[in-house]
N, C-alpha and C positions, 0 to 999 in steps of 0.2 A: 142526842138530838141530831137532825140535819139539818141544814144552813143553805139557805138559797143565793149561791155565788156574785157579787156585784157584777162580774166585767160575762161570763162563762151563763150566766141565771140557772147554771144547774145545781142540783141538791144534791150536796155531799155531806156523808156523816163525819161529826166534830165530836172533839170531849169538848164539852163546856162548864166551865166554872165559874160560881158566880162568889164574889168575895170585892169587900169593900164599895160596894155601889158600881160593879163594873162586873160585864159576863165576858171571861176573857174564852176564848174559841180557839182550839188547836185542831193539826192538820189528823194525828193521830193517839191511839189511847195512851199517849204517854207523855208525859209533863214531861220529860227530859228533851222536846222538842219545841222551841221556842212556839209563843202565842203568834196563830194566823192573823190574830186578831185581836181589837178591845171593843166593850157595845159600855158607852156610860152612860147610866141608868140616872144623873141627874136630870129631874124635873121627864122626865122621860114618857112618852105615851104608849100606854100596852092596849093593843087591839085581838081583837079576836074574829075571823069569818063568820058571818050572817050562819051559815049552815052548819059551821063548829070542824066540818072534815070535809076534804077532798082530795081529789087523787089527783098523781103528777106522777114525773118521773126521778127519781134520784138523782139518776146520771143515767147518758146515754146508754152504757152495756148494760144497763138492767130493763127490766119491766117496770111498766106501772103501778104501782103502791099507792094505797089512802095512807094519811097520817093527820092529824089535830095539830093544826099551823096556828100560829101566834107571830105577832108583830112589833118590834119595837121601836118608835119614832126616837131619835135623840133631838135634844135641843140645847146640846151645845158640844164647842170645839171643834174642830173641823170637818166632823160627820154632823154639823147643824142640820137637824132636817132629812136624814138619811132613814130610813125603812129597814130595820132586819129583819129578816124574813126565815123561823123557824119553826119547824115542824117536829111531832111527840110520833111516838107510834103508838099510844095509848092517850084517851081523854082525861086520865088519872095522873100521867106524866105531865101532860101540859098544867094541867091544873095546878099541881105540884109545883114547878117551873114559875106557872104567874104569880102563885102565892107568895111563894120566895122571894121574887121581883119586889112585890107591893112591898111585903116585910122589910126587907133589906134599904128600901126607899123612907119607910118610916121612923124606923130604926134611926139611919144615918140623918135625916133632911138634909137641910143643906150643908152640912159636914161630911158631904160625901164626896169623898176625895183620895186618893191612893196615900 
């Protein structure tokens, strides 16, 4: 996946993992590199664009690319209300991805907790 940066808004590619009701986001393909990040999927809002895809750019050295972007609102902890903003490069990925969200949200309820 790509991750559209808080402070930079540029989209860089992440390993992301989702386990325990939380998608933890890394800098690179390697778990041996501490998490950039945590996304907690409690109570959490998954959105999708009206059009399903659109183009942007990754990061400045590259070109423009489409990819099938999804959105995760949190609603709690100190990203209350925060936006993350990730992109598939397949409609089949993303799909994939929000399945798994919803699953992992049903799953856990409100025992979702590290």
């Amino acid at each position: 996946l790509h991750k559209k940066g808080s402070t930079s808004r540029s989209w860089l590619p992440r390993l992301c993992v989702l386990k325990s009701c939380y998608i933890f986001y890394f800098p690179s393909e390697s778990l041996n590199t501490p998490a950039s990040g945590v996304v907690p999927l409690h109570s959490c809002t998954l959105t999708l664009p009206e059009n399903g895809m659109r183009v942007f750019k990754y990061h400045k050295s590259t070109s423009a690319r489409s990819g099938f972007e999804f959105a995760v609102k949190t609603n709690v902890g100190v990203n209350k209300n925060r936006n993350f903003f990730f992109t598939a490069e397949t409609e089949e990925v993303r799909r994939d991805w929000c399945e798994a969200i919803k699953g992992m949200r049903e799953e856990y309820g409100s025992e979702c907790y590290l």
